[in-house]
N, C-alpha and C positions, 0 to 999 in steps of 0.2 A: 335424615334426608335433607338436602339441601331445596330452601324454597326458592322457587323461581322468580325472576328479575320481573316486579308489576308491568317495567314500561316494556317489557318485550314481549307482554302477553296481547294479545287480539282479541277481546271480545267476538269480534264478527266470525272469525277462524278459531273456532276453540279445535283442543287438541280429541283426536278420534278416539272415541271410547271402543270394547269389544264388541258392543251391540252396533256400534257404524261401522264396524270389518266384515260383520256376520252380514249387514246386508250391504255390503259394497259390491258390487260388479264390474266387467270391465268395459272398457268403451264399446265393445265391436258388438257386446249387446244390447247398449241401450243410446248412441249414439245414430241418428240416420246414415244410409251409404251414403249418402252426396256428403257431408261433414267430415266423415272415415276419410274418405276420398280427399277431401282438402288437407285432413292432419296427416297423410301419407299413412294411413292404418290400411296394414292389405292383410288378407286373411290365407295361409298357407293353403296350398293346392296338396290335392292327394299326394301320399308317399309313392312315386313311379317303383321303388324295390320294394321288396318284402322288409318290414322292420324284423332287426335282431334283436334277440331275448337277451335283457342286463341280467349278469350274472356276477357272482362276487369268486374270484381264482387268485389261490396264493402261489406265486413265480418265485424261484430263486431271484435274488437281487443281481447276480449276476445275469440271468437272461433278461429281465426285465431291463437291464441298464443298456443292454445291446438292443432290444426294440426301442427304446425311449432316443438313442442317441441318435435313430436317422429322422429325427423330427414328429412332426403331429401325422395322425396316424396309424401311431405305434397298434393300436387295438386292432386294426382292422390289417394288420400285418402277421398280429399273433393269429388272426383268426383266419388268416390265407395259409401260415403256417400249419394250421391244424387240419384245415382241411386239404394239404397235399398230402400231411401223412397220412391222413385215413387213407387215401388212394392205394396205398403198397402196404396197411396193414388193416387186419381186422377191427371193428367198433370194439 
């Protein structure tokens, strides 16, 4: 292993050990709101839809390459797809 360069070490800024990750936090909990407020931290409002459940689906690469090719999105195209065809067939 290669040792590291003395003059670019920091005493003041030593490097984060596993026990500084284990109690690391993030700002929006231990930062006051007026502070949040000046660093532009805003905290996500409720989900207005119902969240969709991630799932893992293997596609032919050809259908997958026709979803992918009208841009971002593609998932929620497959999943408009799926549910017209439920409409005219059985679950």
């Amino acid at each position: 292993m290669k040792r590291p360069n003395p003059e670019l070490i920091d005493a003041e800024n030593p490097e984060w050990s596993a026990a500084d990750f284990k109690r690391a936090r993030p700002a929006s909990e231990v930062l006051p709101e007026s502070i949040q407020a000046k660093l532009g931290i805003r905290r996500r409002g409720p989900q207005k839809t119902p969240t969709k459940v991630p799932v893992t689906i293997r596609l032919s690469p050809d259908v997958l390459e026709k979803f992918k090719a009208r841009g971002t999105g593609w998932q929620s195209r497959v999943d408009d797809a799926l549910r017209d065809w439920l409409k005219t067939h059985a679950a």
